[in-house]
C-alpha positions as CSV (number, residue, x, y, z in Angstrom):
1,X,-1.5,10.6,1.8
2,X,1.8,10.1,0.2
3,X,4.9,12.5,1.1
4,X,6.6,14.5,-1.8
5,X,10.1,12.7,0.0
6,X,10.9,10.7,3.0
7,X,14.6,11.4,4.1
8,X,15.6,9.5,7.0
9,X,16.3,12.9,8.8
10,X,13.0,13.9,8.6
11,X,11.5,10.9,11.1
12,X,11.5,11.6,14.4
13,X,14.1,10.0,16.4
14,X,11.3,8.3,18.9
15,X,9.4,6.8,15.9
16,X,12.7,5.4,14.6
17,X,14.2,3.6,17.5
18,X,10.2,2.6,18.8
19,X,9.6,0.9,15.2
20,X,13.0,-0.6,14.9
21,X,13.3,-2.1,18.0
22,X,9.6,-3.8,17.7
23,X,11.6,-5.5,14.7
24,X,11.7,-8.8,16.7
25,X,8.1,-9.0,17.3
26,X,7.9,-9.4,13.3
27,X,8.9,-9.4,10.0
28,X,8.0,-6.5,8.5
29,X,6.7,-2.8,9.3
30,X,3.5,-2.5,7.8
31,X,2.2,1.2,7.2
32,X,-1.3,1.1,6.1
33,X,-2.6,-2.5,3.7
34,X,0.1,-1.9,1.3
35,X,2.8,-1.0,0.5
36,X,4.5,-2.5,3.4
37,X,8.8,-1.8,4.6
38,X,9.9,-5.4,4.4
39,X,13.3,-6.1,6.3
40,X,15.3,-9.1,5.9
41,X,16.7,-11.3,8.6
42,X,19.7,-10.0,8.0
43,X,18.5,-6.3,7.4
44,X,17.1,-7.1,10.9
45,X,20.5,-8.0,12.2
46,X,22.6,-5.1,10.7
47,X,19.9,-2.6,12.0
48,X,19.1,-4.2,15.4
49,X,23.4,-4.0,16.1
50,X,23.1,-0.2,15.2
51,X,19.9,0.3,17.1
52,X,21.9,-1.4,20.3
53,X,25.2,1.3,19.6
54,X,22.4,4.1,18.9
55,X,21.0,3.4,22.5
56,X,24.5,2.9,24.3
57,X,25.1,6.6,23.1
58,X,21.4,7.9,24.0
59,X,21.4,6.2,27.6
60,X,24.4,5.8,28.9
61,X,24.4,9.5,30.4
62,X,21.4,8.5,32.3
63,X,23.9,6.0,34.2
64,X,26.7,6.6,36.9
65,X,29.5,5.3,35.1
66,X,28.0,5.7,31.7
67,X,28.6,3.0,29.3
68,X,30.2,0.7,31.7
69,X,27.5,1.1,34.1
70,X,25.0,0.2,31.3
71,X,27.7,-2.6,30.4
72,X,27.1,-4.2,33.8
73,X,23.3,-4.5,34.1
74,X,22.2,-8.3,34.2
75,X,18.4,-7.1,34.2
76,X,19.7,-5.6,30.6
77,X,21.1,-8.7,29.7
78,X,17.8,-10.8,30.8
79,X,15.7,-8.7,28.9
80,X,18.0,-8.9,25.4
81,X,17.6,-12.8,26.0
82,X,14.3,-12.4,26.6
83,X,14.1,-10.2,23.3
84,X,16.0,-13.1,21.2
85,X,13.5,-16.0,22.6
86,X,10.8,-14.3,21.5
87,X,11.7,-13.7,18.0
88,X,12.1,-17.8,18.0
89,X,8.8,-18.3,19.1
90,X,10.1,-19.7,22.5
91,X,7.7,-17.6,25.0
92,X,8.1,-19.4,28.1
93,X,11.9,-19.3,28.2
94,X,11.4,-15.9,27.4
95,X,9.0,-15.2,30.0
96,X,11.6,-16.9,32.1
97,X,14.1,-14.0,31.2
98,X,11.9,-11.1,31.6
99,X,11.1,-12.3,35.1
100,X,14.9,-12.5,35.9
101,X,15.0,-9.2,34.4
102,X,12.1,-7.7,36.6
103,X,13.8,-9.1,40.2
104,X,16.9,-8.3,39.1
105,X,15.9,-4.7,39.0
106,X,14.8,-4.8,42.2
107,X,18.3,-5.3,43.5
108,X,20.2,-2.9,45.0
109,X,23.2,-3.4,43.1
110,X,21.0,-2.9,39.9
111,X,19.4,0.5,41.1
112,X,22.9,1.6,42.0
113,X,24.0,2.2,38.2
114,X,21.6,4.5,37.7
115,X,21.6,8.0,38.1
116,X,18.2,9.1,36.7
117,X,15.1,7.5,38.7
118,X,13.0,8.7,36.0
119,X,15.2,6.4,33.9
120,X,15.4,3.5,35.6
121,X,11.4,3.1,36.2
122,X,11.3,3.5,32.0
123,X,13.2,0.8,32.1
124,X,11.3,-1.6,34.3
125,X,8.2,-0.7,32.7
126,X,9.9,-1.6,29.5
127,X,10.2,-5.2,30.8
128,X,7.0,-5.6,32.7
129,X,5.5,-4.8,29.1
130,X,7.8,-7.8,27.2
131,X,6.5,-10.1,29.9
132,X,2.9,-9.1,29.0
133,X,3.4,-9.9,25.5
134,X,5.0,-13.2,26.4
135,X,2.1,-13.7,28.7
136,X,-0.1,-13.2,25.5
137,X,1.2,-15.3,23.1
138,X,1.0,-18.2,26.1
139,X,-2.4,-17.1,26.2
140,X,-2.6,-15.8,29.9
141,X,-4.9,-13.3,29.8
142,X,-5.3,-12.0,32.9
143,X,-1.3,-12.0,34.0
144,X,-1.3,-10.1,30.5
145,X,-3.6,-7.7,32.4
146,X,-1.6,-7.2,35.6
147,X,1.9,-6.7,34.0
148,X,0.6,-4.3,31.7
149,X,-0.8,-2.2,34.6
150,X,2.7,-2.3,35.9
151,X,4.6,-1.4,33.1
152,X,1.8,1.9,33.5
153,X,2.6,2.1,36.8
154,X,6.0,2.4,37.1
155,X,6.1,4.7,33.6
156,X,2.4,6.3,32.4
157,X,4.0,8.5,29.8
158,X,4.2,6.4,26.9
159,X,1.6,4.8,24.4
160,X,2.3,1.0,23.7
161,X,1.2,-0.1,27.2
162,X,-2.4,1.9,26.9
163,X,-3.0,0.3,23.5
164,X,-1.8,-3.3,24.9
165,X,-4.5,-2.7,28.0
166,X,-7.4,-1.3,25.8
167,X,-7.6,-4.7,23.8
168,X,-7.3,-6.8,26.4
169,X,-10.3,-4.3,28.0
170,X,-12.1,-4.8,24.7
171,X,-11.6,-8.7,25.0
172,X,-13.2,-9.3,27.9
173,X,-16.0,-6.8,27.5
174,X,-14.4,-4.3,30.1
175,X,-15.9,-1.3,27.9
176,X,-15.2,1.7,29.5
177,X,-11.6,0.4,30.5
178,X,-11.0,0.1,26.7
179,X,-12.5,3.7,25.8
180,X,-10.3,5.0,28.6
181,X,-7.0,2.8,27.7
182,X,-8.0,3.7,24.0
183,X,-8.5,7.6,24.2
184,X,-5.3,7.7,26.5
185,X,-2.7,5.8,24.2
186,X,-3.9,8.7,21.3
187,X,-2.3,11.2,23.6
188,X,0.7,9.5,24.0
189,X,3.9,9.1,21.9
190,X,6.0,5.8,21.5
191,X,8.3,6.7,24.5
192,X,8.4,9.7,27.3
193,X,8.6,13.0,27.0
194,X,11.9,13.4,28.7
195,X,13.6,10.8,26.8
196,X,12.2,12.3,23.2
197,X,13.5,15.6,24.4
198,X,17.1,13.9,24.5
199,X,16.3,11.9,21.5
200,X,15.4,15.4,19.2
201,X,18.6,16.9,20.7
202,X,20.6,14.1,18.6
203,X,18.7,14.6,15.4
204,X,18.7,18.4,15.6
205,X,22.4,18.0,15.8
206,X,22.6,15.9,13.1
207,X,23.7,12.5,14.6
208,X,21.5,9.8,14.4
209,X,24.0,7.7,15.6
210,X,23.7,4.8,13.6
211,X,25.8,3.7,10.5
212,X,25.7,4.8,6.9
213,X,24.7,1.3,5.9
214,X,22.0,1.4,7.6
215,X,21.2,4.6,7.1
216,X,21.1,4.1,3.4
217,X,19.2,0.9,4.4
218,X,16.7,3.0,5.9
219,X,16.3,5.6,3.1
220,X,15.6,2.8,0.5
221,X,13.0,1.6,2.3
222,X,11.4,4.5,2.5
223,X,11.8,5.6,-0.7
224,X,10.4,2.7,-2.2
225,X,7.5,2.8,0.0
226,X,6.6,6.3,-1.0
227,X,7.2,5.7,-4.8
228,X,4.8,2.4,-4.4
229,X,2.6,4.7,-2.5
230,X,2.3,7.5,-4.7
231,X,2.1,5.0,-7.3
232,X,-1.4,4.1,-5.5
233,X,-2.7,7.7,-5.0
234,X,-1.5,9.6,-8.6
235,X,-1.7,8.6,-11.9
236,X,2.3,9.6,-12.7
237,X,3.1,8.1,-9.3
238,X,5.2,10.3,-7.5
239,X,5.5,13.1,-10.8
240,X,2.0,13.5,-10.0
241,X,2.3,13.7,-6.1
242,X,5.0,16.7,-7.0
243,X,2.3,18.7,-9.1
244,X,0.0,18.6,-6.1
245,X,-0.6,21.8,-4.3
246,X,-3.0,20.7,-2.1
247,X,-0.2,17.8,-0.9
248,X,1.9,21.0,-0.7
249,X,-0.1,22.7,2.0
250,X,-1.1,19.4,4.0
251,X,2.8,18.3,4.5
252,X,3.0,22.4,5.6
253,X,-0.4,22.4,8.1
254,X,1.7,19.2,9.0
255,X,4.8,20.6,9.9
256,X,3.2,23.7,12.2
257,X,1.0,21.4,13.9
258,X,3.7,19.1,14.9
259,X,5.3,22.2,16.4
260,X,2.2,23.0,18.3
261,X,1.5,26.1,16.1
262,X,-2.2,25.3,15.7
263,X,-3.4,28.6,13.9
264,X,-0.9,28.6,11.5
265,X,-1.8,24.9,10.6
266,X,-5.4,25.7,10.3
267,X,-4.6,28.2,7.4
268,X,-2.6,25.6,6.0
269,X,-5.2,22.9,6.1
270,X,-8.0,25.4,4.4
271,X,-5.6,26.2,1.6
272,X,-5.4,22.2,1.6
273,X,-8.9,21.9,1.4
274,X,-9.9,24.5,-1.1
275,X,-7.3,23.0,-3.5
276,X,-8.2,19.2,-3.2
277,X,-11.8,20.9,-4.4
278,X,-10.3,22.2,-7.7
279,X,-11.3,19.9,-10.9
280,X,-7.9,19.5,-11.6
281,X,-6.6,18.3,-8.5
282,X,-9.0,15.4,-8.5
283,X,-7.7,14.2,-11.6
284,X,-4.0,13.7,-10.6
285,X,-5.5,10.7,-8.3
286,X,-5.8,7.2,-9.7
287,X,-9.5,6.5,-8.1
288,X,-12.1,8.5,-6.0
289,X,-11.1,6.4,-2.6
290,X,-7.7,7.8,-2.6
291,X,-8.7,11.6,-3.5
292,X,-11.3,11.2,-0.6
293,X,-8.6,9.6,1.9
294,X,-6.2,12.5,1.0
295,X,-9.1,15.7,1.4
296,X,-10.7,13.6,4.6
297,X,-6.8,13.8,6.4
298,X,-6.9,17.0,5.4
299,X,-10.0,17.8,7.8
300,X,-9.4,15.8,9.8
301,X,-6.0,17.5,10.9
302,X,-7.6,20.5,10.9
303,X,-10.3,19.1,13.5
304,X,-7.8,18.2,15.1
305,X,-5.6,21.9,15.8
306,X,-9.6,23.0,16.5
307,X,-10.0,21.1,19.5
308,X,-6.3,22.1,20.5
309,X,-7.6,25.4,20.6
310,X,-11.0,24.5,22.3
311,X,-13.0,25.5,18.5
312,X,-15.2,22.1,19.2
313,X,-18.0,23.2,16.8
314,X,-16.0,23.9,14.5
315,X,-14.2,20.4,14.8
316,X,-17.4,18.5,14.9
317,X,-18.2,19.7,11.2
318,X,-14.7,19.1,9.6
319,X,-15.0,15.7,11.0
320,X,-18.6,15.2,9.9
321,X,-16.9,16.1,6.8
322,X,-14.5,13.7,7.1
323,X,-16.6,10.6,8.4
324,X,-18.5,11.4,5.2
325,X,-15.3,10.9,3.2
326,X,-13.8,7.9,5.2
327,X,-16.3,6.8,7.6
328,X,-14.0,3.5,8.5
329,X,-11.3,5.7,10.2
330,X,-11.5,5.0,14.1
331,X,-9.4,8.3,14.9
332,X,-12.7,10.2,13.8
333,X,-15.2,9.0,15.3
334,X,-13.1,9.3,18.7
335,X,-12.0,13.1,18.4
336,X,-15.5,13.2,17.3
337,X,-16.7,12.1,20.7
338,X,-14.2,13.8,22.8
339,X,-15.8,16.9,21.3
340,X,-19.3,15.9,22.0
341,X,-17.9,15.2,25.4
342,X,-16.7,19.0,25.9
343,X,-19.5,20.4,25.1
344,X,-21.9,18.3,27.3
345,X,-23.5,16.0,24.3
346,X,-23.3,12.7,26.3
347,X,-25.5,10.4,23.5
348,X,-23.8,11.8,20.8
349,X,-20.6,11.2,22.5
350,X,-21.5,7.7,23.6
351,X,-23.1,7.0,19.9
352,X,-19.3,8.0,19.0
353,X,-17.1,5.8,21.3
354,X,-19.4,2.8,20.5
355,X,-18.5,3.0,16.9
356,X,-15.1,3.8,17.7
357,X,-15.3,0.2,19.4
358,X,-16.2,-1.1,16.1
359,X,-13.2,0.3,13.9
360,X,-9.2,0.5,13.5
361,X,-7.0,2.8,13.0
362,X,-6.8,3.7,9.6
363,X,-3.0,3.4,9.9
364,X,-0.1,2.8,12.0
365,X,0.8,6.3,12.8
366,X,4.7,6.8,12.9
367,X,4.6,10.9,13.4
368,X,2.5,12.6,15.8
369,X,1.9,15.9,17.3
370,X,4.0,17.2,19.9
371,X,2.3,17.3,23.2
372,X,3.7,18.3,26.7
373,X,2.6,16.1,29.3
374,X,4.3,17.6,32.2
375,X,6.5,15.7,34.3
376,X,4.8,13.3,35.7
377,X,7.2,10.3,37.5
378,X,6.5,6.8,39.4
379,X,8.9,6.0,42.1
380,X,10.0,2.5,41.8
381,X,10.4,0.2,44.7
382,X,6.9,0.0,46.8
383,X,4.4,-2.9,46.5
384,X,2.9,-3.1,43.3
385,X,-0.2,-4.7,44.0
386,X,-1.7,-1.5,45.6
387,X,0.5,0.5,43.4
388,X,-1.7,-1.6,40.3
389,X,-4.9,-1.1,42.2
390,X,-3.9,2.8,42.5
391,X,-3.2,3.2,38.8
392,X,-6.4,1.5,37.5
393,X,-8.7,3.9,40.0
394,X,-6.5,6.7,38.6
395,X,-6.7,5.7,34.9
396,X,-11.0,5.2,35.4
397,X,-10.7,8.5,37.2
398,X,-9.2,10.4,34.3
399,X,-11.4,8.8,31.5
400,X,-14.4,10.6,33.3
401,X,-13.2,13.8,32.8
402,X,-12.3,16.0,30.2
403,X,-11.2,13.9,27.1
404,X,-7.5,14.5,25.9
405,X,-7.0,16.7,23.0
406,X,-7.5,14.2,20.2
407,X,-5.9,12.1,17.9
408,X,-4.1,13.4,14.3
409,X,-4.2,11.9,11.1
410,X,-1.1,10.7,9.4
């Protein structure tokens, strides 16, 4: 579903900094098949030198001296190398760095510039997950595993390490691992809650603290990947996309349910759906895939306030409807399940996570619901082995019970 606009203010700090720093894992940012946001090595270079002055701003209150503090971290430094091999292909020397960067935090000294412990174990489980990835691409499987269970360890409040775990679950036939890993990461966002909070602060204020060539940088991208977009979904492109009043009330059900307001996004989502029913809607869209994309996000988002407010009946047949309309789109067929799951339909549940097995994501979702997941925290600093062994009982232990509160559409 194309936006009317995509200003650079209107993406949510998290996203931002999450995708932009992935940017030397690869080349480009792809949202869906196509269009795709293609940066340049250079672009890359510019953006990844605002992305480092962006985060010196953002994290240096959470050290004691601030800045300077952050300025003296070798584990920092070990992981930035670590960061650069990787981007040349060069996994075992980087592998090499994230393991300096992993005893280094373990030092004393290190622990000493922090002042936040909540923090600090962010950041450890930041590098336990680079050294996965490296363990990946050298095709170690199993040391994958384990460091990807640390990085969850040592910080369970963020998505990437649950959606790293599921597919190595997946891969080795570990089935209920992956549906628990799977259904987990959908409740997450790309980094925790306490450091979002800090990151929205910044953007309400106005400062995304990054320069206004990259800035501008930013906004072309985006703007060409919504006019390419539109171009997909309307037959006058993104003329068309404006004339849309169904698109009008999904980017307003989307609004109130990122702000938790689930009723109010309800009524939004049924004005949604009663226009994409109207004759002349359908014919602002270039083909019948697209209009059924567009009305199936629309019930699908409003399944997805319905089991925010317990309504599971009700979310089961907007996401009947919307398997009928896209029946490729993983997301369904999970929040499907976790609704079976609630009200006691185990074989229909089951018949659900099997298929979800089957599927992927329809897209790579760069906005997402806000959703309080307490305050949690890891300590850092006791054995990890046990601490590992802890974490996978308790991870099992949670996909057993009540599922999470599902997964939203774009």
């Amino acid at each position: 579903m194309p936006r009317k606009q995509a200003p650079v203010g209107l993406l949510r700090l998290s996203t931002l900094l999450a995708c932009l720093s992935l940017l030397w894992q690869s080349p480009a940012l792809v949202f869906g098949k196509e269009p795709e946001i293609n940066f340049s090595a250079k672009d890359q270079q510019a953006l990844q030198k605002d992305i480092a002055e962006f985060e010196k701003k953002l994290y240096s209150p959470y050290f004691a001296e601030g800045a300077v503090g952050m300025s003296k971290s070798t584990a920092d430094k070990a992981y930035a190398e670590g960061g650069k091999l990787m981007a040349a292909g060069q996994y075992k020397a980087a592998l090499g760095q994230f393991d300096k960067a992993a005893e280094r935090y373990k030092s004393k000294e290190e622990r000493a510039l922090y002042k936040d412990k909540a923090f600090l174990n962010f950041r450890i489980s930041r590098v336990y997950l680079a050294r996965a990835l490296a363990q990946l691409k050298l095709n170690k499987g199993e040391e994958a595993e384990a460091d990807v269970t640390d990085a969850i360890t040592f910080c369970p409040d963020y998505a990437m390490p649950y959606k790293i775990r599921a597919g190595l679950c997946k891969a080795k036939g570990d089935r209920q691992g992956y549906l628990n890993d799977l259904a987990k990461a959908s409740s997450l966002r790309p980094v925790p809650p306490f450091l979002e909070k800090d990151m929205s602060k910044l953007g309400m204020e106005g400062r995304l603290n990054i320069s206004k060539n990259s800035t501008e940088l930013i906004q072309r991208k985006l703007h060409t990947f919504w006019e390419e977009r539109a171009k997909l979904y309307y037959k006058e492109g993104s003329a068309g996309a404006k004339k849309s009043k169904a698109l009008e009330y999904y980017e307003k059900g989307r609004t109130t349910r990122d702000e938790g307001l689930f009723e109010q996004a309800i009524a939004q989502f049924d004005k949604a759906v009663a226009e994409y029913k109207k004759p002349a809607e359908r014919a602002l869209f270039t083909s019948d895939k697209y209009y059924k994309s567009s009305l199936a996000k629309s019930y699908q988002n409003r399944a997805y306030c319905l089991l925010n407010l317990q309504k599971f009946e009700p979310a089961i047949r907007d996401l009947n409807e919307a398997i009928k309309l896209e029946p490729l789109a993983q997301e369904n067929y999970i929040n499907r399940g976790k609704a079976y799951e609630h009200l006691g339909k185990k074989s229909e549940a089951e018949r659900d996570f099997e298929k979800a097995k089957t599927l992927k994501p329809s897209e790579l979702e760069w906005s997402h619901p806000h959703r309080d997941h307490g305050s949690r925290r890891h300590e850092s600093g006791s054995d990890l082995s046990d601490r590992r062994s802890d974490q996978r009982h308790q991870n099992r232990k949670q996909g057993d019970g009540q599922p999470d509160s599902g997964k939203s559409a774009d």
